[in-house]
ROPA-791672 format. One line per field, with one value per atom (N, C-alpha, C): residue in three letters; atom name; x, y, z. Coordinates in Angstrom, 2 decimals, padded with zeros to 5 digits, m for minus. Layout:
<sites>
type	(ALA/...);
atom	(CA/...);
u	(X/...);
v	(Y/...);
w	(Z/...);
</sites>
This chain:
<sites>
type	(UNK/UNK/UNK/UNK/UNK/UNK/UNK/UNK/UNK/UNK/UNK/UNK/UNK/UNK/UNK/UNK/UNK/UNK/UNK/UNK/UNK/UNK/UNK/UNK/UNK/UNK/UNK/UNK/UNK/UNK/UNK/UNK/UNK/UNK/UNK/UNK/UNK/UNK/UNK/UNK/UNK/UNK/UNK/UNK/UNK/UNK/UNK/UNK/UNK/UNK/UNK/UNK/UNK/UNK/UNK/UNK/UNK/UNK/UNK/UNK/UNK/UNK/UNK/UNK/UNK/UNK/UNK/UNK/UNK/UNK/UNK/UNK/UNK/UNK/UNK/UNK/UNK/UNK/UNK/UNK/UNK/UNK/UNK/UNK/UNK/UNK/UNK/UNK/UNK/UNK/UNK/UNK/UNK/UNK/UNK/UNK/UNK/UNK/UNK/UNK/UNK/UNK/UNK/UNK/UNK/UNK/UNK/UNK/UNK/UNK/UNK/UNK/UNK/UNK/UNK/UNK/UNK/UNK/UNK/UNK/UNK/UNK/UNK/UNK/UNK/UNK/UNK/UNK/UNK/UNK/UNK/UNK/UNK/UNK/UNK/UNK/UNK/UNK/UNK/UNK/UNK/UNK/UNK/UNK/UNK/UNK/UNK/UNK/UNK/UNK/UNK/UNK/UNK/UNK/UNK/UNK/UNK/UNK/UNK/UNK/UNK/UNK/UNK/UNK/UNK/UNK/UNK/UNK/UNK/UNK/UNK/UNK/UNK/UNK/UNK/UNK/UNK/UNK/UNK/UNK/UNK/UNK/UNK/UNK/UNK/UNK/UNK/UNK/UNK/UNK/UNK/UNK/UNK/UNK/UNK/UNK/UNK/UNK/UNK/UNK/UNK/UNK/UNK/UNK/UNK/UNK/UNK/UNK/UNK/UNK/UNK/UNK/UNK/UNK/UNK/UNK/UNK/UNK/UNK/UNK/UNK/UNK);
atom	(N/CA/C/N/CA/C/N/CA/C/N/CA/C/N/CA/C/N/CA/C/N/CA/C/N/CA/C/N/CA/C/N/CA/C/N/CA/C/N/CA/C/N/CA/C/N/CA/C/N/CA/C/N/CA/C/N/CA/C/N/CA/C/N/CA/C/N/CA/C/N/CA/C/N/CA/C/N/CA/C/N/CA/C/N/CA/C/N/CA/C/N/CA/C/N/CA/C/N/CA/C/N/CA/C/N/CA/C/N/CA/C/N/CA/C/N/CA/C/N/CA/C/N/CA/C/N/CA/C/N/CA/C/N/CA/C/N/CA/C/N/CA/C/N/CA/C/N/CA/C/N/CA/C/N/CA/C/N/CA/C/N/CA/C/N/CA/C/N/CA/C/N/CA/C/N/CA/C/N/CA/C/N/CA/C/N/CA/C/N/CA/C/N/CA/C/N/CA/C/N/CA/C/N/CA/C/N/CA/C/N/CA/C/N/CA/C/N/CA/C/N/CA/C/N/CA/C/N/CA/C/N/CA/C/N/CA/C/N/CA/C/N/CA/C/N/CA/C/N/CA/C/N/CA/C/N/CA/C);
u	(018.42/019.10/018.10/017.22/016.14/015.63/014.86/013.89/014.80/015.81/016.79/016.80/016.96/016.84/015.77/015.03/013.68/013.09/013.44/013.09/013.93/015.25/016.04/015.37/014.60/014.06/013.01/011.96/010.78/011.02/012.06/012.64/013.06/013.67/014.39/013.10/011.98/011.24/010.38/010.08/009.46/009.71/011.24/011.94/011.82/012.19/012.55/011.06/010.36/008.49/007.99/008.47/008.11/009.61/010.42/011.08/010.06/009.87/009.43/009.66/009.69/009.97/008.84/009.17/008.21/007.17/006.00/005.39/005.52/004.72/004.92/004.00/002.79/001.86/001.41/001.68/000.83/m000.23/m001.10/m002.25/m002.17/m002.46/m002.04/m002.31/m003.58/m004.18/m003.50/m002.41/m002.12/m000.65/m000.44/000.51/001.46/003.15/003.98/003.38/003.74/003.64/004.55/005.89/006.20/005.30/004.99/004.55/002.76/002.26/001.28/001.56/002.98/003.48/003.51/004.59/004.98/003.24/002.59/001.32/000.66/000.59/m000.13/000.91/002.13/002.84/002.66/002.63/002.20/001.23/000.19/m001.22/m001.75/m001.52/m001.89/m003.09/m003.24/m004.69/m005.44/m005.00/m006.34/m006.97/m005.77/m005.88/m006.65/m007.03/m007.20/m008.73/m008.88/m010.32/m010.88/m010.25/m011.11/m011.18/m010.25/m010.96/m012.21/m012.02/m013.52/m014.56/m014.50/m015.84/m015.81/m015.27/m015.09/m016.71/m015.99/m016.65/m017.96/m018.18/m019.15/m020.24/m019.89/m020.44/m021.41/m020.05/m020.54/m021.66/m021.11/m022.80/m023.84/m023.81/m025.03/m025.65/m024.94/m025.25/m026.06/m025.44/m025.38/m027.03/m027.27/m028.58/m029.38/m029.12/m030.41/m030.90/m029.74/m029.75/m030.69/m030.98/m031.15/m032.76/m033.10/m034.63/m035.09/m034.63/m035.16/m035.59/m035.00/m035.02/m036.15/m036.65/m037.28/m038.89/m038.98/m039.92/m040.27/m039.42/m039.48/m040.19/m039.77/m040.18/m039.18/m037.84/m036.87/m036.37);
v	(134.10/133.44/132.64/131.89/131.40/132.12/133.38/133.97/134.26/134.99/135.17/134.21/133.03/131.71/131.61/131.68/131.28/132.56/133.94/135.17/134.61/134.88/134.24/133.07/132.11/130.91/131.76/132.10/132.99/133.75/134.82/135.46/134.63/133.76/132.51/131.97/131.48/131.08/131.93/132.88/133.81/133.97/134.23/134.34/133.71/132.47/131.27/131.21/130.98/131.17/132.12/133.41/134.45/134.61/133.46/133.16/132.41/132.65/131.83/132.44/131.24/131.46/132.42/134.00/134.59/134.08/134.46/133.97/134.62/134.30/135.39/136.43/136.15/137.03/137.14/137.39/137.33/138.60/138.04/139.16/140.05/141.46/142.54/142.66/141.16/141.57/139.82/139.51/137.96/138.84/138.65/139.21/137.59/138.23/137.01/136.81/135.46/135.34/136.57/136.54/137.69/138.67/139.01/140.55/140.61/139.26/139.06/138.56/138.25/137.74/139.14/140.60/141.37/142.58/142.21/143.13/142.76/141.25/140.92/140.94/140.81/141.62/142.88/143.76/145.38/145.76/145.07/145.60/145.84/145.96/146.72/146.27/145.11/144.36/144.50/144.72/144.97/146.86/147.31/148.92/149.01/148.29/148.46/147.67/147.21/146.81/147.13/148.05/149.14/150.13/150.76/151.45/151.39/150.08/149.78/149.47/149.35/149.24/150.22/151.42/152.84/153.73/153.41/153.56/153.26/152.03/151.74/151.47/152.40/152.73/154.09/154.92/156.10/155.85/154.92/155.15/154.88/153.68/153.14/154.50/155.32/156.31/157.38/157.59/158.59/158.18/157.05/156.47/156.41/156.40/156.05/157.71/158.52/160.29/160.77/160.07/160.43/160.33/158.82/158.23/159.03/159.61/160.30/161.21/162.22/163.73/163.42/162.27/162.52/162.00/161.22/160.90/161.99/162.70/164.08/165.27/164.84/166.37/167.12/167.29/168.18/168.47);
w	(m062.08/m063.17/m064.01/m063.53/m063.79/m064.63/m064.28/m065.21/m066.17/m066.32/m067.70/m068.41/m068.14/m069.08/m069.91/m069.30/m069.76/m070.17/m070.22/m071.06/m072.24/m071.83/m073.75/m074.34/m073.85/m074.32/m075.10/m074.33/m075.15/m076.07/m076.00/m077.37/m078.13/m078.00/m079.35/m079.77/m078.55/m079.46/m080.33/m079.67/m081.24/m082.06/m082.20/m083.20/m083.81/m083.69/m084.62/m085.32/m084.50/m085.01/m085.93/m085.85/m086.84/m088.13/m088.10/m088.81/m089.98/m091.13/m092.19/m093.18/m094.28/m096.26/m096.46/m097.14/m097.79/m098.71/m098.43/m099.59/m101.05/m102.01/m103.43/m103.03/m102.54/m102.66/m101.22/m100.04/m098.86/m098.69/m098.43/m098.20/m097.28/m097.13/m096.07/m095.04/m094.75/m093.60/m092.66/m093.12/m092.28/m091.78/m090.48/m089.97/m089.52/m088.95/m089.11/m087.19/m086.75/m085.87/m085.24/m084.68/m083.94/m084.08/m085.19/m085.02/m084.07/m084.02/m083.18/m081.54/m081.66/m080.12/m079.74/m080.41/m079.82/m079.56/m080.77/m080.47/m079.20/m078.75/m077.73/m076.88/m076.85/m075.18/m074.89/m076.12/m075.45/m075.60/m075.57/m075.11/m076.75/m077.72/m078.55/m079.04/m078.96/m079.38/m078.39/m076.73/m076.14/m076.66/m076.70/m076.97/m078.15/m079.32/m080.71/m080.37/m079.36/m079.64/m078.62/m077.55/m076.81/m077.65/m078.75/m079.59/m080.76/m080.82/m081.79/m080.86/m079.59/m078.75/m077.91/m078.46/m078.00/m078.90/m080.43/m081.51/m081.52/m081.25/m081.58/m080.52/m079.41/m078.15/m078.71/m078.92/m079.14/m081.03/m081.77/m082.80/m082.66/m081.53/m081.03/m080.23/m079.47/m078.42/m079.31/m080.33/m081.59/m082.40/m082.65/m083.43/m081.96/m080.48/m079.95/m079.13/m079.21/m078.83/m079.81/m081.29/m082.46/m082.68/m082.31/m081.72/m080.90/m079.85/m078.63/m079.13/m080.11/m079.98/m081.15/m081.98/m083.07/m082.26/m081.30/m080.38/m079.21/m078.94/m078.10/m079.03/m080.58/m081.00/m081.28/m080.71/m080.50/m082.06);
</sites>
């Protein structure tokens, strides 16, 4: 009974939190709070920046495969 309480507490409070007056002009890259509560409950921000240090594994891998083969000769 407990945890139900206090799950509806956490949903009200996001809510109410990603409740705000539109701006005229908000920029594309400021997200509302909810939509950063619900990205960071489902993983999506850890998922989105194992993909950029996915990336940028493999260019670093890509520029130093690149050194080798030009120091090898190949």
């Amino acid at each position: 009974m407990r945890i139900q309480i206090m799950f509806l507490m956490l949903i009200a409070a996001a809510t109410v939190v990603g409740c705000k007056p539109p701006h005229e002009q908000e920029s594309p890259s400021t997200k509302s709070s909810l939509n950063t509560f619900i990205e960071g409950a489902t993983g999506k921000t850890a998922v989105d920046a194992g993909k950029r240090m996915e990336a940028d594994i493999q260019r670093i891998s890509t520029a130093h495969n690149n050194e080798l083969n030009e120091v090898l000769g190949e």
